[in-house]
C-alpha positions as CSV (number, residue, x, y, z in Angstrom):
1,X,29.6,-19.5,42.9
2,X,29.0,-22.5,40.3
3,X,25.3,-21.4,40.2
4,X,26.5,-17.7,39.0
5,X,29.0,-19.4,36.7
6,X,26.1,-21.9,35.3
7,X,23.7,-18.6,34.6
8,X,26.0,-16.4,33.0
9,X,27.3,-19.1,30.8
10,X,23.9,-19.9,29.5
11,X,23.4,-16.5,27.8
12,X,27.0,-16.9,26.2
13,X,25.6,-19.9,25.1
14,X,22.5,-19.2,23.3
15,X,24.2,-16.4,21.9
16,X,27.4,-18.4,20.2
17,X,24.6,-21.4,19.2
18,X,22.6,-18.4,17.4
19,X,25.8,-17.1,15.6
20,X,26.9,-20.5,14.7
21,X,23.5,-20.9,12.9
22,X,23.7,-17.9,11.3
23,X,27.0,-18.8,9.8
24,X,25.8,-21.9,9.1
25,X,22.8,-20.4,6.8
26,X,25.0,-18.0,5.2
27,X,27.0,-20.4,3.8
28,X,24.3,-22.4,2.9
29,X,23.5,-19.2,0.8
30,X,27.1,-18.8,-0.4
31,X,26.8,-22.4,-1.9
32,X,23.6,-22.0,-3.2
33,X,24.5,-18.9,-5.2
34,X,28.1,-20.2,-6.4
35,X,26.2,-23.1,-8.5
36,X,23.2,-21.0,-9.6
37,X,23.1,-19.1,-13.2
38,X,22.3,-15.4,-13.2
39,X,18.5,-15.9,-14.7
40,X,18.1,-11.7,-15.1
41,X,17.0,-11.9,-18.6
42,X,14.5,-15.1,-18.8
43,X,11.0,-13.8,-20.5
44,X,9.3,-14.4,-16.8
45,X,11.8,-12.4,-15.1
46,X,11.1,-9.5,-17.1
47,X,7.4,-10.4,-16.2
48,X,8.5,-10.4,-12.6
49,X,10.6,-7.2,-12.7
50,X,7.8,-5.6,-14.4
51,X,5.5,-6.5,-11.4
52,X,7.8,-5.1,-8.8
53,X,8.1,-1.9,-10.8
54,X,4.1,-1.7,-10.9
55,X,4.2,-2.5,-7.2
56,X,6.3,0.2,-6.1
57,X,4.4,2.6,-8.4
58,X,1.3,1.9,-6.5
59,X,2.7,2.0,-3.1
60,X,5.6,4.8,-3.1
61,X,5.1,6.9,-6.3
62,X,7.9,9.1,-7.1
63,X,10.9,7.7,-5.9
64,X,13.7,10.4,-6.0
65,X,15.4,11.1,-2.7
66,X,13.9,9.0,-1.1
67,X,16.1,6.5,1.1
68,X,15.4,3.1,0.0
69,X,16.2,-0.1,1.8
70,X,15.9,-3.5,-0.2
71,X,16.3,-6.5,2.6
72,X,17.7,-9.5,0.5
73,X,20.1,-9.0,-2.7
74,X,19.4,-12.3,-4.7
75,X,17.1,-10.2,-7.2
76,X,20.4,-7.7,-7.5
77,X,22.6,-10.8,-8.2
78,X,20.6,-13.1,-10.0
79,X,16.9,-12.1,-10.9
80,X,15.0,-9.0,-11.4
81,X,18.1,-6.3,-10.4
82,X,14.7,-4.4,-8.9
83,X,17.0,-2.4,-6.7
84,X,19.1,-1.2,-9.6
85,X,16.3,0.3,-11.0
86,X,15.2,1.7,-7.6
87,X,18.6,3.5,-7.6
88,X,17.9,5.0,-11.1
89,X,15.0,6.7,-10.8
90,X,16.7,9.0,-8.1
91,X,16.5,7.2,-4.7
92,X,19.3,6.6,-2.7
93,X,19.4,2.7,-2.2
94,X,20.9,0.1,0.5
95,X,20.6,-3.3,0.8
96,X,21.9,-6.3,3.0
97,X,22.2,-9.7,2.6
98,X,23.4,-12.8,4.8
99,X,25.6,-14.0,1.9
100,X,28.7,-13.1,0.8
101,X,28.8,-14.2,-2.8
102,X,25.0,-12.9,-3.2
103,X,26.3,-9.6,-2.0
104,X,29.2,-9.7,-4.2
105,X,27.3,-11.1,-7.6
106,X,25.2,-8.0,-6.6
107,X,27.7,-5.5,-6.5
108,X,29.6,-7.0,-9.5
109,X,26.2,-6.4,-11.4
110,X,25.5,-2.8,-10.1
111,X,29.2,-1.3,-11.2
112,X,28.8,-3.9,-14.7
113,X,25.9,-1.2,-15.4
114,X,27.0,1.7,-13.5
115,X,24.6,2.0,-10.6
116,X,25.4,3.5,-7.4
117,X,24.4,1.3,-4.7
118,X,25.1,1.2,-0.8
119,X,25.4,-3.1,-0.6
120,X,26.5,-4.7,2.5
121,X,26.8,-8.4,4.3
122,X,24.4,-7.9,7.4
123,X,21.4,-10.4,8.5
124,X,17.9,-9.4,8.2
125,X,17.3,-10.2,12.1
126,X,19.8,-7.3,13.3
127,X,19.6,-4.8,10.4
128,X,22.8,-2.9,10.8
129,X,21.1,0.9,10.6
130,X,19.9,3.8,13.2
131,X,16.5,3.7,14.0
132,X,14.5,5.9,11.7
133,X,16.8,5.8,8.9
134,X,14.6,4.9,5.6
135,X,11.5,6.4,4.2
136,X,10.7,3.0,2.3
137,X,11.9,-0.6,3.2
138,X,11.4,-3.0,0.2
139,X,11.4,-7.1,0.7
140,X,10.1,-9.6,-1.3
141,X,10.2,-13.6,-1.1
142,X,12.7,-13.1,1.8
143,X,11.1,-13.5,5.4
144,X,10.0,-16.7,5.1
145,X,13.1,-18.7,5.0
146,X,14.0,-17.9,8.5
147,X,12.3,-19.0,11.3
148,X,12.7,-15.6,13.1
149,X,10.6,-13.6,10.9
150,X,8.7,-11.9,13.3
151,X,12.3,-10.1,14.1
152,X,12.9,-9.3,11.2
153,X,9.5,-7.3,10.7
154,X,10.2,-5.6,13.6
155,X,13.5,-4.4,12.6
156,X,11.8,-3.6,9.3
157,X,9.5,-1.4,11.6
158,X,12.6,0.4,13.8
159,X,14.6,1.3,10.6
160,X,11.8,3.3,8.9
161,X,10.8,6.9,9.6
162,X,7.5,7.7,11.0
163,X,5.4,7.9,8.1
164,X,7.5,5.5,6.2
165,X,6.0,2.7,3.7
166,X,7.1,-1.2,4.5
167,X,6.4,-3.4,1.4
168,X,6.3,-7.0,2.5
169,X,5.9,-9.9,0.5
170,X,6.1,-13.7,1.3
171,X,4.8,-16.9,-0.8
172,X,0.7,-17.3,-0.6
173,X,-0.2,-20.4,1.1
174,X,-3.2,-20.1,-0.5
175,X,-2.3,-19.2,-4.1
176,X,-4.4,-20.4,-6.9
177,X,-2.2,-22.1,-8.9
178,X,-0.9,-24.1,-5.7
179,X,2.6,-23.3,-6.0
180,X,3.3,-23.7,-2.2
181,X,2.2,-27.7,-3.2
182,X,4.7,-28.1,-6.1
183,X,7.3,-26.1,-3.9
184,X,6.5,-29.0,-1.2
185,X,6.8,-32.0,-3.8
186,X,10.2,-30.5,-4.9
187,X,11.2,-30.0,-1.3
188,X,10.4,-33.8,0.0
189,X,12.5,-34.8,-3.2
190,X,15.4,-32.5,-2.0
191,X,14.8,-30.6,-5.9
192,X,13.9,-27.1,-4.1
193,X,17.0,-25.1,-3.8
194,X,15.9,-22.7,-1.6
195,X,14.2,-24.6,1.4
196,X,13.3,-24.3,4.0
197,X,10.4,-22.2,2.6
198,X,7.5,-20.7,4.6
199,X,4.3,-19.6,3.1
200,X,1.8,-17.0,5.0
201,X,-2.0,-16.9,4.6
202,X,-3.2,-13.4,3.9
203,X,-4.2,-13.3,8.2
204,X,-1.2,-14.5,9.2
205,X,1.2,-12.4,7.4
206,X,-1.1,-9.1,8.7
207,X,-0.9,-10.4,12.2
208,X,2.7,-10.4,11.8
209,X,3.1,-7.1,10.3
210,X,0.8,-5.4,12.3
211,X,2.3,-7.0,16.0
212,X,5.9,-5.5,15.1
213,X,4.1,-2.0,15.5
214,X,3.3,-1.0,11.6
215,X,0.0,-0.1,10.4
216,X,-1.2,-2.2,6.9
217,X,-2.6,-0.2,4.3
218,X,-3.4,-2.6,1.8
219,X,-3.1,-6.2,0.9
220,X,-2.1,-7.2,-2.8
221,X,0.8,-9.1,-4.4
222,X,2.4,-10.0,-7.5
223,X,3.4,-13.1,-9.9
224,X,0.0,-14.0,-10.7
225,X,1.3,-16.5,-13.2
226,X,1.8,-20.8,-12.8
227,X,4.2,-21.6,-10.8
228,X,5.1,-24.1,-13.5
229,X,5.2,-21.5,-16.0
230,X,8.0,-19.7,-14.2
231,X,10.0,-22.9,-13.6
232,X,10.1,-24.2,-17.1
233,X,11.0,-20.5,-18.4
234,X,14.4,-20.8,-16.1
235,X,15.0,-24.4,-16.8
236,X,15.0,-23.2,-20.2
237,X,16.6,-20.2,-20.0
238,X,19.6,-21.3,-17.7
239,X,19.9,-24.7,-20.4
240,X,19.6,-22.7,-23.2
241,X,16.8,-24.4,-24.5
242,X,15.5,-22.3,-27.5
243,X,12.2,-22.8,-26.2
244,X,11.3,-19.5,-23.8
245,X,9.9,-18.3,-26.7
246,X,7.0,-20.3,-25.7
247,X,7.2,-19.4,-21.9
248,X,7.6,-15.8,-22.5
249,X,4.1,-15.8,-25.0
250,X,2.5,-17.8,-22.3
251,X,3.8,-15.6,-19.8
252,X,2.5,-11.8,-21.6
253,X,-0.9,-11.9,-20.4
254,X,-0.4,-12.4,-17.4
255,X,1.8,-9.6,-17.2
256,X,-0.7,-7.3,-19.0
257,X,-3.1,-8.1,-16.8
258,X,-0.9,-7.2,-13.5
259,X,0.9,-4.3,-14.6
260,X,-2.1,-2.6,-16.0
261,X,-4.4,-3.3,-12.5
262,X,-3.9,-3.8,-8.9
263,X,-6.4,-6.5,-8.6
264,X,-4.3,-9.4,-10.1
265,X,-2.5,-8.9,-7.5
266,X,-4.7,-10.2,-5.1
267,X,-4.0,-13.7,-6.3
268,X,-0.4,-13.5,-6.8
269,X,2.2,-15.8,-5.6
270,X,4.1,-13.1,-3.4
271,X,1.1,-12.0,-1.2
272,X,2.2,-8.8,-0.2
273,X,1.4,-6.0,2.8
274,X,2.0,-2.7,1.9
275,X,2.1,-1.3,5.6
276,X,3.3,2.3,7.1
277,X,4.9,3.4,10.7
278,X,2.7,5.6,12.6
């Protein structure tokens, strides 16, 4: 009898130490969000948004009816607001995220400019949808900050329709203008807001993608730019330094070069799979 007891009170266990974490990270994510300044119209996230537009070009084409899932709403709330221009070129768009003030900044700034979009609280790990529910599920700089990532690809993989495009993107370990290393310096300093931070070489993020079951078409990625370049632009921007002039003209090429050809890409900060479900 106390060796029945013991076993079924160890699955209770795990599961209540897994939801405790959980919590724990969301409000992590809460407090994170609360203190930062929406950054939406800084010269290098216009560079950005303009890369994830080019990227989804390339890898979907026409948008319009398609059902689009985006895993992750800090873009929506603070940065690029990709998924609101996702929504308006026809598709009909969800997306998730573990905090609650994330998901509300993102909401708040969808009705501000009058986009529908389907926005709910729900963790990456156990995507709240039926099985083959989306023709295209979008995620960018997301994955890596949990340490069940793996999971979360495979959800990433149940959700979609056969046939259905994935679009995967974590940090480069390997990127050429060592961001990973200055992300690593800020993080020993406790100056990195959003640690902890995992970065993927090219083989390990395929590995991943292709174990939950999907099939990689193509490797590419965006944000080809200095990692530096980026930072000063927000410190800037957020300060109101009148000095992103000077990031923004540093940061045009870059963006010329990326949205005009795939290749770019290639080095980018976000190394991205774009992947399908056979």
């Amino acid at each position: 009898m106390t060796e029945y007891a013991e076993e079924s009170a160890a699955p209770f266990a795990q599961r209540f130490e897994v939801a405790e974490q959980r919590r724990r990270q969301s409000l992590n994510w809460d407090g994170i969000a609360r203190g930062m300044r929406d950054f939406s119209t800084a010269p290098t996230t216009r560079y950005y948004r303009d890369c994830e537009i080019a990227l989804l070009s390339r890898a979907v084409g026409d948008l319009r009816g398609k059902r689009v899932l985006k895993l992750d709403l800090w873009n929506e709330a603070i940065n690029t607001r990709i998924l609101n221009w996702i929504a308006a070129q026809g598709a009909d768009a969800y997306g998730l995220d573990l905090s609650h003030i994330v998901a509300s900044r993102a909401r708040a700034n969808a009705d501000a400019e009058g986009v529908a979009l389907r926005l709910l609280r729900a963790d990456i790990r156990d995507v709240p949808f039926r099985s083959n529910s989306f023709d295209v599920v979008y995620t960018m700089g997301t994955i890596e900050h949990i340490d069940e990532y793996a999971q979360a690809v495979r959800e990433i993989r149940r959700v979609l329709k056969p046939g259905g495009t994935a679009i995967i993107g974590v940090p480069h370990k390997w990127d050429i203008f060592l961001r990973p290393l200055l992300v690593n310096v800020l993080e020993s300093l406790g100056k990195y807001p959003y640690a902890p931070e995992k970065s993927f070489s090219a083989r390990e993020l395929r590995g991943v993608v292709e174990e939950s079951g999907l099939r990689v078409l193509r490797r590419t990625g965006i944000l080809t730019i200095p990692g530096i370049l980026r930072m000063a632009d927000l410190f800037f921007h957020t300060r109101r330094i009148p000095l992103t002039w000077l990031t923004g003209a540093a940061a045009q090429p870059f963006g010329f070069a990326e949205t005009r050809w795939q290749w770019p890409g290639y080095f980018g900060y976000l190394l991205t799979m774009v992947a399908e479900k056979p």
